[in-house]
C-alpha positions as semicolon CSV with decimal commas, in nm:
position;residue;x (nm);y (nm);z (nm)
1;X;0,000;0,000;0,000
2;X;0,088;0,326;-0,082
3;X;-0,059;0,640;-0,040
4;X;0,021;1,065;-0,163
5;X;-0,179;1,397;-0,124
6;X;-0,280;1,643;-0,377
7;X;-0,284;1,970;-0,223
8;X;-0,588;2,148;-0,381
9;X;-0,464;2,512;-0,258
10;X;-0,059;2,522;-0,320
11;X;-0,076;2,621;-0,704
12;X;-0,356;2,714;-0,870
13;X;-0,378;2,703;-1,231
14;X;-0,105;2,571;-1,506
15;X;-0,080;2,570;-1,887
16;X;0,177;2,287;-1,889
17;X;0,120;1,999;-2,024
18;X;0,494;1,835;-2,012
19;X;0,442;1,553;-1,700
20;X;0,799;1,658;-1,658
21;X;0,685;2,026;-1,554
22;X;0,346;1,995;-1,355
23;X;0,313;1,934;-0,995
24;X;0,066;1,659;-0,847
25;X;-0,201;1,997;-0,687
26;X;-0,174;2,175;-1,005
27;X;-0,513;2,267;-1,128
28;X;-0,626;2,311;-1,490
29;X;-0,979;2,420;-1,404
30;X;-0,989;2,689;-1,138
31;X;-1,326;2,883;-1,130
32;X;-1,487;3,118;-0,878
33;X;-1,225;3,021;-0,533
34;X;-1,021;3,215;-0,344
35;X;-0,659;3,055;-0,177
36;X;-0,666;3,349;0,054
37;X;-0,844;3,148;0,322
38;X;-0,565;2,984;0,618
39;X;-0,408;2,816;0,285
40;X;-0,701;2,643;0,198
41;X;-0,931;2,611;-0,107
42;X;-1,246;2,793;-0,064
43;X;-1,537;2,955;-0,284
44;X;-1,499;3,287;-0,387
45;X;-1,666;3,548;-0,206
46;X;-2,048;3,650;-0,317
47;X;-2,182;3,949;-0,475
48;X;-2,479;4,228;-0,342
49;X;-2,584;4,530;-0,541
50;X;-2,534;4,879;-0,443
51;X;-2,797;5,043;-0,579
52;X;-3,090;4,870;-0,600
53;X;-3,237;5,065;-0,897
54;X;-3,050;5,027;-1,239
55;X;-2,891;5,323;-1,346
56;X;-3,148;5,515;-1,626
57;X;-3,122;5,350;-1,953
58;X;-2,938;5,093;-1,783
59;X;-2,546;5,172;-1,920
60;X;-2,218;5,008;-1,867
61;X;-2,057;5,130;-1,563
62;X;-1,740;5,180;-1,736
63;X;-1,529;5,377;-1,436
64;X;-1,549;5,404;-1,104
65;X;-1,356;5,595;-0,796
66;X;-1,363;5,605;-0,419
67;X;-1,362;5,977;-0,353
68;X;-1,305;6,182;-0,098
69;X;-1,336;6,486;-0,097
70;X;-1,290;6,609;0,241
71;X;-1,100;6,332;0,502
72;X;-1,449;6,296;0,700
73;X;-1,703;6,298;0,379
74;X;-1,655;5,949;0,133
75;X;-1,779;5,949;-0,228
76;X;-1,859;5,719;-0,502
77;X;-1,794;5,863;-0,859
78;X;-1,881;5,679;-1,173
79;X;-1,874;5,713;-1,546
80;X;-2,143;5,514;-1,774
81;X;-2,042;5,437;-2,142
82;X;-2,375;5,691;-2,255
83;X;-2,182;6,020;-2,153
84;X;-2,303;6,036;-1,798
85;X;-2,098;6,094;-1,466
86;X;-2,272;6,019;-1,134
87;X;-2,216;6,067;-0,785
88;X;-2,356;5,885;-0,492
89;X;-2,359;5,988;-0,122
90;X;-2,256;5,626;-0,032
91;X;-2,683;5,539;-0,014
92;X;-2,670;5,401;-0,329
93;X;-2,890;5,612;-0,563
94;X;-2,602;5,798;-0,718
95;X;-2,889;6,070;-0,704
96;X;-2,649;6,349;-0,845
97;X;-2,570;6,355;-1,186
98;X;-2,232;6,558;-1,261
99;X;-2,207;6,580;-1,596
100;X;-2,427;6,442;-1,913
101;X;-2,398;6,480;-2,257
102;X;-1,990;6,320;-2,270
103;X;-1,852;6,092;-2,561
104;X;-1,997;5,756;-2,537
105;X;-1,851;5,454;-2,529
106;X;-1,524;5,598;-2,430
107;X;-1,244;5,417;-2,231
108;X;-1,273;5,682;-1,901
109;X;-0,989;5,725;-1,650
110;X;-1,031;5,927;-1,307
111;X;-0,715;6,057;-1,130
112;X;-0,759;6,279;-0,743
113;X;-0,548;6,569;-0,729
114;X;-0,580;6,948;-0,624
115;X;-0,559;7,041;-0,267
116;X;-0,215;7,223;-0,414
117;X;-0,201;7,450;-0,138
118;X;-0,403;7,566;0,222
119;X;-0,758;7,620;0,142
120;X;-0,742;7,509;-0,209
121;X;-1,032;7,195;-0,318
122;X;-0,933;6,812;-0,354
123;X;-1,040;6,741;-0,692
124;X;-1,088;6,471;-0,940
125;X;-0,977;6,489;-1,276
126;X;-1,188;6,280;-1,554
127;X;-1,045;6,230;-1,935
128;X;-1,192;5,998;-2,186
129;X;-1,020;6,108;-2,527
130;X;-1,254;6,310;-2,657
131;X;-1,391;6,553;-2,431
132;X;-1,257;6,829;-2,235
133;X;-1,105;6,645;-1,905
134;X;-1,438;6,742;-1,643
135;X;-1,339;6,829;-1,300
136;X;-1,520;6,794;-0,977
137;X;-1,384;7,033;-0,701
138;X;-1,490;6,938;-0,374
139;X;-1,824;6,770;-0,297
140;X;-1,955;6,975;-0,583
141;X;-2,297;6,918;-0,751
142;X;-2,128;6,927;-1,082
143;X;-1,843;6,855;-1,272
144;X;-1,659;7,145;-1,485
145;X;-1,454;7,171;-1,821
146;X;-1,092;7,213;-1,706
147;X;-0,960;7,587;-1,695
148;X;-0,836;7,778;-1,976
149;X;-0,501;7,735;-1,898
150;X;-0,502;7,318;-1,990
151;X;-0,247;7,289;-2,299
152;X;-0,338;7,456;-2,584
153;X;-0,304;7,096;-2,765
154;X;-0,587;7,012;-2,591
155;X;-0,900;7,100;-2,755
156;X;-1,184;6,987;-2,944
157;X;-1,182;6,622;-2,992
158;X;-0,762;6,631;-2,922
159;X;-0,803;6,543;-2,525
160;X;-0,610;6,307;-2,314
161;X;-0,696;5,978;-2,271
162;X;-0,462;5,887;-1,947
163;X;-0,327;6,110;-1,663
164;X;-0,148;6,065;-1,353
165;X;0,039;6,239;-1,062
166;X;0,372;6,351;-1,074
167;X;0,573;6,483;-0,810
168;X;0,309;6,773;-0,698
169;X;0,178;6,812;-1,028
170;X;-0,086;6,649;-1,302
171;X;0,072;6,455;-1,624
172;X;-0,117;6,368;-1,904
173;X;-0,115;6,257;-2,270
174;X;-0,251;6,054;-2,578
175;X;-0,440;6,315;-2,718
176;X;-0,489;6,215;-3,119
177;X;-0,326;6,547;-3,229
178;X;-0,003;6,454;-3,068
179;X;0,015;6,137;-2,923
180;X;0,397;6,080;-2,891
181;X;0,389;6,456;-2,587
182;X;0,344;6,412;-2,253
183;X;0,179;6,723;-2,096
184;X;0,304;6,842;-1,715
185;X;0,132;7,130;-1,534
186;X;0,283;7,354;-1,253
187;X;0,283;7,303;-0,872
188;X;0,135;7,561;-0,775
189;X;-0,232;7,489;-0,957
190;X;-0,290;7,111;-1,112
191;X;-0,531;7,296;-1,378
192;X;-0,277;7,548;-1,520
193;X;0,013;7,388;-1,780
194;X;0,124;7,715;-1,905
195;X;0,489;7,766;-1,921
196;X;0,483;8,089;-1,747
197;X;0,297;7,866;-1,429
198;X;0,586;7,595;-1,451
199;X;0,421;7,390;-1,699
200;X;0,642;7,169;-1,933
201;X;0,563;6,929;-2,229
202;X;0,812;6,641;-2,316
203;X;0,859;6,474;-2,636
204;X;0,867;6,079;-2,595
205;X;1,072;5,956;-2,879
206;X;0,834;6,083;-3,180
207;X;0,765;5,763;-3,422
208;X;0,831;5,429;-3,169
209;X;0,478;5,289;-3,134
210;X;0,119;5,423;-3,187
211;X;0,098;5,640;-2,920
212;X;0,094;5,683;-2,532
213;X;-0,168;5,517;-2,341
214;X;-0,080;5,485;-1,985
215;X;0,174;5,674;-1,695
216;X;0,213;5,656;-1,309
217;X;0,466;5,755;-1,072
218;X;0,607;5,477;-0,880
219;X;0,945;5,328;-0,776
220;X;1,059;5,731;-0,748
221;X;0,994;5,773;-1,096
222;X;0,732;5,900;-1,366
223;X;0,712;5,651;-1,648
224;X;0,511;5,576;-1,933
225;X;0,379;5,351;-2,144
226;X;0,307;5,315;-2,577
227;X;0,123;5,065;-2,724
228;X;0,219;4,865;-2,870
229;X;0,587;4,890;-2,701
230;X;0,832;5,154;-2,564
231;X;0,846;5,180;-2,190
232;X;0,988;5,480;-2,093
233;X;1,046;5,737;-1,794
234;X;1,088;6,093;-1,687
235;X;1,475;6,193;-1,611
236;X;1,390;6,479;-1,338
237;X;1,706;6,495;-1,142
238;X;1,779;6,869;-1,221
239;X;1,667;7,088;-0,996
240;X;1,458;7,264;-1,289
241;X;1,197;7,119;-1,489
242;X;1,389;7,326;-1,832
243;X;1,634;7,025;-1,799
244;X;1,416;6,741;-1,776
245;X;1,404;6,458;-2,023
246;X;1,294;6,170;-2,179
247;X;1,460;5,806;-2,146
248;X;1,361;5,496;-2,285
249;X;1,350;5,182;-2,044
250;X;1,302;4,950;-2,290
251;X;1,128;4,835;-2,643
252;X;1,073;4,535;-2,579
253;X;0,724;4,565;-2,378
254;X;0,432;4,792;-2,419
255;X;0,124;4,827;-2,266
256;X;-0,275;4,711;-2,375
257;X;-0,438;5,066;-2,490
258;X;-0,580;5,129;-2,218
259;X;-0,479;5,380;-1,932
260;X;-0,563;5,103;-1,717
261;X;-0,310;4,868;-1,805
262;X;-0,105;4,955;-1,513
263;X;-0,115;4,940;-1,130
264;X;0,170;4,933;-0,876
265;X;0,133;4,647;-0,639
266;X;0,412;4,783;-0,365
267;X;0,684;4,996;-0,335
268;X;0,880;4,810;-0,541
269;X;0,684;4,650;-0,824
270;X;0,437;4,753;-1,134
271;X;0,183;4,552;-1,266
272;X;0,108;4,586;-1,585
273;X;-0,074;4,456;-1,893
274;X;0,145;4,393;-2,244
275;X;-0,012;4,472;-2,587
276;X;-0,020;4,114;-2,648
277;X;-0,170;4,033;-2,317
278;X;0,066;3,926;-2,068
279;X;0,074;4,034;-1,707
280;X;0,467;4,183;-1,661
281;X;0,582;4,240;-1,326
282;X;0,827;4,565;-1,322
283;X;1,035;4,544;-1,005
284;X;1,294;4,727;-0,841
285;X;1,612;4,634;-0,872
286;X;1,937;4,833;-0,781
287;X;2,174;4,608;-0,960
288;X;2,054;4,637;-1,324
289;X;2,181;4,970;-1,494
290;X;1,806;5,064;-1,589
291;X;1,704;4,985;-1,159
292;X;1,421;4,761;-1,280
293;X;1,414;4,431;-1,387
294;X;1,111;4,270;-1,581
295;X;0,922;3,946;-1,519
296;X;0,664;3,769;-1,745
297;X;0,424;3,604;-1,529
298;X;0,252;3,481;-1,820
299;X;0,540;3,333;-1,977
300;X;0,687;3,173;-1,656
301;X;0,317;2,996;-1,587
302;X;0,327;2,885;-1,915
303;X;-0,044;3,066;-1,921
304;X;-0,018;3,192;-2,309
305;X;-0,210;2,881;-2,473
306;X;-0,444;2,913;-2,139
307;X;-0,475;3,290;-2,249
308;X;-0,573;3,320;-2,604
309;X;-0,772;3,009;-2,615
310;X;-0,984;3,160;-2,272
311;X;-0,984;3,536;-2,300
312;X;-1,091;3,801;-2,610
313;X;-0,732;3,959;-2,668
314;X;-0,880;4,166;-2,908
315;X;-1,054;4,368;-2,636
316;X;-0,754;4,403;-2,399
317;X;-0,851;4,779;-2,447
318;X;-1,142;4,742;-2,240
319;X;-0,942;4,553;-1,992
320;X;-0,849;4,687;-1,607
321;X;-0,588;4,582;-1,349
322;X;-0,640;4,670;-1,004
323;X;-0,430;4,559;-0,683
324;X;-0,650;4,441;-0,377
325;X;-0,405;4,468;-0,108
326;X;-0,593;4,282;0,161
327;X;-0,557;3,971;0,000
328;X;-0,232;4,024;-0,202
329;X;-0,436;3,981;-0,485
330;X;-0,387;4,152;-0,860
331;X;-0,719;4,117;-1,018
332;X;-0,767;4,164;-1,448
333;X;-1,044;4,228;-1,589
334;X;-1,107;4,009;-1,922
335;X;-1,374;3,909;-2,190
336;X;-1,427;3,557;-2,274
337;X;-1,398;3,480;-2,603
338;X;-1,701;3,601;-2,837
339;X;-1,929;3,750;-2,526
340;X;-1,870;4,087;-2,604
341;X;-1,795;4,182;-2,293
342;X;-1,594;4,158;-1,950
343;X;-1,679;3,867;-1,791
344;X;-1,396;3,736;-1,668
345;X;-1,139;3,810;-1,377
346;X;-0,814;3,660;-1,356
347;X;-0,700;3,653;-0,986
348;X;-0,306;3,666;-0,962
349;X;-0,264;3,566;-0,578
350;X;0,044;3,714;-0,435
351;X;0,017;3,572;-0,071
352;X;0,211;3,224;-0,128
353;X;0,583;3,201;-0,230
354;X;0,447;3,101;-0,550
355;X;0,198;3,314;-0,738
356;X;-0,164;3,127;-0,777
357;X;-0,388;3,195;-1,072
358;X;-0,783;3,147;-1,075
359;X;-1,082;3,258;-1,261
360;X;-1,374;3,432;-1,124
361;X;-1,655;3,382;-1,422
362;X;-1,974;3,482;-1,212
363;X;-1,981;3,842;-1,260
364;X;-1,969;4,138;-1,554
365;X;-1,680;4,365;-1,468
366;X;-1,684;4,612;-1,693
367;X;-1,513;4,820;-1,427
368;X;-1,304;4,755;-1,115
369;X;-1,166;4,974;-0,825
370;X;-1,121;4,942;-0,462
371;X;-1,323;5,137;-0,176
372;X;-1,245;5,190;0,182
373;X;-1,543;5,025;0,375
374;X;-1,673;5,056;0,667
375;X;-1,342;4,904;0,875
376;X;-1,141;5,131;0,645
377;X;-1,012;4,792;0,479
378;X;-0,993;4,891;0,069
379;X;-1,263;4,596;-0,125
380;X;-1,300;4,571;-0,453
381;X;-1,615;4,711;-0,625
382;X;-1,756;4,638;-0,980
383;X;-1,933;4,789;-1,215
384;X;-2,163;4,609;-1,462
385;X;-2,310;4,637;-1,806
386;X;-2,681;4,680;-1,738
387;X;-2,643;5,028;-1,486
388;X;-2,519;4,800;-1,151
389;X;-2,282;4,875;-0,914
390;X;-2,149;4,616;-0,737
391;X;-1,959;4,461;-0,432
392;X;-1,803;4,151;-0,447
393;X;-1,563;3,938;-0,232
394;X;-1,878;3,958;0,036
395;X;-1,943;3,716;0,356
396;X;-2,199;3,511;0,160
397;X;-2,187;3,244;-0,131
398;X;-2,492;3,448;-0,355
399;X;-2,529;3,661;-0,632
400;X;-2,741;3,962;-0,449
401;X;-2,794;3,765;-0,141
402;X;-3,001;3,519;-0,337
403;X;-2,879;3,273;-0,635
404;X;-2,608;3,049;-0,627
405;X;-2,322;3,006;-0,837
406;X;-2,046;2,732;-0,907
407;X;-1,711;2,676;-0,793
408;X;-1,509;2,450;-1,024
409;X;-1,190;2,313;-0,992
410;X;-1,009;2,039;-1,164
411;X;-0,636;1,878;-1,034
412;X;-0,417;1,795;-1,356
413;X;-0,356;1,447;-1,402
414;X;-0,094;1,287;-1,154
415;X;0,067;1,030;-1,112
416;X;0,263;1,101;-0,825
417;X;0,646;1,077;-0,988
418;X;0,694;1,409;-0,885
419;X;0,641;1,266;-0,525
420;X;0,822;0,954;-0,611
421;X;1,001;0,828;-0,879
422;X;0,844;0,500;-0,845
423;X;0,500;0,600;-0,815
424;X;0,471;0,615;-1,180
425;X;0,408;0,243;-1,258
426;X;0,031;0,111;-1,274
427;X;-0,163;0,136;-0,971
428;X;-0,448;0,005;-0,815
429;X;-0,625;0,334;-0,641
430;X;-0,893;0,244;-0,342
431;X;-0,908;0,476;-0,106
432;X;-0,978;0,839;-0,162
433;X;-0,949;1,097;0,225
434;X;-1,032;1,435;0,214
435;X;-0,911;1,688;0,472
436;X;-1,168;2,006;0,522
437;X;-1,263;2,224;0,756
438;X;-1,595;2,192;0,933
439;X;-1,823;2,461;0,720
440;X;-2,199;2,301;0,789
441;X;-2,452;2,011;0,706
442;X;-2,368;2,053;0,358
443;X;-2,180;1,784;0,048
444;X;-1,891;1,804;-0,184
445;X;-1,925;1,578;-0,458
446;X;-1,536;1,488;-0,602
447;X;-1,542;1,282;-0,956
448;X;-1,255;1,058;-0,992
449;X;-1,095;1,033;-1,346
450;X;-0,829;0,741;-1,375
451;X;-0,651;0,753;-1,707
452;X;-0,940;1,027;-1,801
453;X;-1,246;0,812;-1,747
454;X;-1,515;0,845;-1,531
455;X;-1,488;0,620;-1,205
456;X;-1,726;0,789;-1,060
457;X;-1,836;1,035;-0,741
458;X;-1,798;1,030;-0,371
459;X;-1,980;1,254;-0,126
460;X;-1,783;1,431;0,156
461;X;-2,049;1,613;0,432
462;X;-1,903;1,906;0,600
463;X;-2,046;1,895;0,893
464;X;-1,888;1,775;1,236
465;X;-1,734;1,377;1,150
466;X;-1,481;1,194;1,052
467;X;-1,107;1,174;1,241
468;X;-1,023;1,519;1,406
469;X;-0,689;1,578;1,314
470;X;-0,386;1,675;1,616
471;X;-0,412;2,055;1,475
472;X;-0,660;2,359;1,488
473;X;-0,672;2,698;1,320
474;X;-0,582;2,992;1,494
475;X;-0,898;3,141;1,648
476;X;-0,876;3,443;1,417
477;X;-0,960;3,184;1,181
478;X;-1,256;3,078;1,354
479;X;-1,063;2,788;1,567
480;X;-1,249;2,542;1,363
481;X;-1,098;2,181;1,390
482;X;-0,958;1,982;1,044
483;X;-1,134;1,697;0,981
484;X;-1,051;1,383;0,764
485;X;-1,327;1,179;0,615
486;X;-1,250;0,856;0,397
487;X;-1,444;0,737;0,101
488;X;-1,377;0,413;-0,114
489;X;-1,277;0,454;-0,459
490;X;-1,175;0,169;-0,736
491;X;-0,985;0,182;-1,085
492;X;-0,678;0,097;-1,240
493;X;-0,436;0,329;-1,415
494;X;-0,148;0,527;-1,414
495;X;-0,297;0,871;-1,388
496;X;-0,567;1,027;-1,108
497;X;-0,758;1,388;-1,126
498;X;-1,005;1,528;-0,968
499;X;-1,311;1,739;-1,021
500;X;-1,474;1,938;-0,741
501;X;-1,791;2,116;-0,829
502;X;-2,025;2,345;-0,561
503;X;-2,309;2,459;-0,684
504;X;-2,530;2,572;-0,405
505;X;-2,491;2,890;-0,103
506;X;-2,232;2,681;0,076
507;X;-1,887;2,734;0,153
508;X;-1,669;2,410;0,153
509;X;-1,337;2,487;0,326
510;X;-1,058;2,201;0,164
511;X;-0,763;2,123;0,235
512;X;-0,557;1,825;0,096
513;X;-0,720;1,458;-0,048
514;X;-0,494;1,153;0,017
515;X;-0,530;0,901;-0,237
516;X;-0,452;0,507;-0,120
517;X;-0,337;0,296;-0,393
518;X;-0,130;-0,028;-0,424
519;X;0,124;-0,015;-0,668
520;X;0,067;-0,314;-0,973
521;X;0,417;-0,352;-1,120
522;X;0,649;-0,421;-0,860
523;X;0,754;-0,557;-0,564
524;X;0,478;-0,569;-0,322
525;X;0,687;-0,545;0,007
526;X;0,920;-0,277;-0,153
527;X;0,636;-0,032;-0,151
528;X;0,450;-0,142;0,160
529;X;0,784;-0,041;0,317
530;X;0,778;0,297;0,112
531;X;0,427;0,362;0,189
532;X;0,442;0,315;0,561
533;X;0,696;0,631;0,546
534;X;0,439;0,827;0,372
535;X;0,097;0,724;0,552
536;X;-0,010;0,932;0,765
């Protein structure tokens, strides 16, 4: 007898396919969980509505902010893809309606800034591209053009389509008219980018890519992004802004175009999203001559065949990143393929030494950001394409505290030579355990594939049962005991997976399933004595 676990939480999703590169606990179907949980598997947190009422006409919320305008006094600001900017007192009726009458169907970006100086108004800066960027100053009813003294490139239909902060000021660029010029306004006011104010404009190497699409300010620089490559950054050492320029980073990575390709995830590393859709780590790093170093995630978890053959590239435009620093987690927003729309998340989860990827596929995201709740803890918020805001990542299992949805998850095909060598002769499998945490009177079905076929489904309950196990989580964890519960299984093969599917309001809490087996093509006694090392 034999016996070896497959850890259902250590992983997360793969693309390989080479036995020689996947670990037994790899998953190849990884839908709606979260790994954040006391490094277990779990299902992903529900979903509730904030406003109860669809927006009028029922739009896209295509943008969305957590503003505040004064320290005591939270706001939340969104854009809809028919021209219309909203703000809501935090009720949920988003009864004031800034501005109306904007470009639709415009990718929309919205930057805080102002408070320059004593007694001067936070404000938040809007741009989509094609109208004048719309400021709201204060807790103001309405949103206004920006002032007169916004770069004289800007105007008309010639507006930027990404800002961000730099140093004290506002940066922005893209506009049609010249979208190789980054734009930089004075200290002093965040609305004024005349020269005379200390205003600047920087040419970024004229004729390498299409055009800018995305900036931020992060690991003490200002740098910027084409499409569909050039990286580059702001050289601001001199003490005056006259002697500032332009250096490139590299050419070999760009960004989707979309100002929301980018998000820093620490103090040391940038997220961002390539023109051809991979997720590029930019980190700090003091030994390289450039001080960064660059890693594909998507290349080193062999997730490009995963990627095109999942997601719509051809929308990455539409697509978000946002960083949801509670649980580590960088979060994408993505369109399945032919849906027309952005249905998908991919969850990159930061929290392990190695980063997990999963799938959340219950919800349209057409927009993502985070907002401070009520235990000023940052969650993310969505925005939908039929007038809904939502929150997600909530207590219960339910979409809007009602309807259920499925969590899906799939272990690749093992057959436990990564564990040992010799576990990769024919086997006899017969006993399948299942370590959870106690989460209710509730099942998990798991089907058992041997060799890909169908050798059926056992039932796990999840209630109080089975062997308690010699360890308990830490009581901020609840304190609730590990159980083990054993079901018989039977099949020959070389090869195991496993297929969880939840489909009701519960919340099964997993661990790690031991599978029994008795190795077929050798010595009997040899791997009795190997097994006894490894039972448990």
């Amino acid at each position: 007898m034999a016996i070896a676990a497959i850890p259902l939480s250590n992983y997360g999703l793969t693309g390989w396919v080479d036995p020689a590169k996947i670990h037994t606990g790899d998953l190849i179907k990884a839908d709606n969980i979260d790994l954040s949980y006391g490094h277990m598997l779990q299902k992903e947190g529900g979903t509730i509505k904030v406003n109860a009422v669809a927006i009028s006409g029922s739009p896209s919320i295509v943008a969305g902010f957590d503003y505040f305008p004064v320290p005591s006094t939270q706001r939340r600001v969104i854009a809809t893809s028919d021209g219309r900017l909203f703000k809501d007192d935090m009720s949920g009726t988003f009864a004031t309606t800034l501005k109306s009458g904007l470009a639709a169907d415009q990718i929309v970006q919205m930057i805080e800034g102002g408070a320059e100086s004593q007694g001067r108004n936070k404000k938040l800066f809007i741009c989509n591209g094609s109208d004048p960027v719309q400021v709201l100053s204060g807790d103001a009813a309405t949103t206004v053009n920006i002032g007169a003294n916004a770069p004289a490139d800007w105007t008309a239909t010639n507006q930027p389509t990404f800002l961000f902060k730099f140093r004290n000021t506002l940066a922005g660029g893209g506009n049609v008219n010249d979208p190789y010029r980054v734009y930089i306004s004075g200290a002093a006011d965040q609305e004024d980018f005349r020269a005379i104010s200390g205003g600047i404009t920087l040419s970024v190497f004229p004729g390498e890519g299409q055009r800018l699409v995305a900036g931020i300010t992060a690991l003490g620089k200002g740098y910027l992004w084409k499409y569909p490559s050039g990286i580059y950054f702001i050289l601001d050492d001199d003490n005056s802004s006259g002697n500032w320029v332009i250096k490139r980073l590299t050419g070999e990575y760009g960004a989707a175009p979309t100002p929301h390709a980018v998000a820093q995830i620490d103090q040391g590393t940038i997220a961002f999203l390539s023109s051809a859709g991979d997720i590029i780590l930019m980190q700090e790093t003091p030994g390289r001559l450039t001080g960064v170093e660059f890693v594909n995630l998507t290349k080193a978890l062999n997730l490009r065949t995963f990627m095109k053959a999942t997601f719509d590239l051809a929308r990455l435009n539409k697509s978000q990143l946002r960083w949801y620093p509670d649980k580590l987690q960088l979060h994408v927003l993505l369109s399945s393929i032919n849906s027309g729309k952005e249905d998908r998340r991919m969850i990159l989860d930061f929290a392990d030494e190695k980063t997990r990827v999963h799938v959340s596929n219950k919800d349209t995201n057409e927009a993502l950001w985070m907002e401070l709740d009520a235990n000023r803890i940052e969650r993310p918020i969505i925005g939908d394409n039929i007038g809904f805001v939502r929150k997600i990542d909530q207590s219960s299992r339910t979409l809007e505290g009602a309807s259920a949805y499925t969590m899906s998850v799939e272990t690749v095909a093992s057959d436990f030579s990564d564990v040992a060598p010799e576990f990769s002769v024919k086997k006899l499998f017969y006993r399948l355990h299942l370590e959870y945490e106690i989460s209710g009177n509730s099942d998990v079905a798991i089907q058992v594939l041997i060799d890909g076929h169908d050798k059926g489904t056992v039932i796990f309950n999840q209630a109080a049962g089975g062997s308690v196990l010699p360890f308990q989580l830490d009581q901020f964890l609840s304190g609730n005991e590990i159980r083990r519960r054993s079901r018989d299984i039977a099949g020959e093969g070389y090869y195991i997976a496993l297929r969880i599917i939840e489909t009701t309001t519960n919340n099964p809490r997993l661990a790690r399933v031991w599978i029994e087996f008795e190795p077929l093509e050798m010595a009997t006694h040899a791997w009795r004595g190997f097994g006894s090392n490894l039972n448990h």
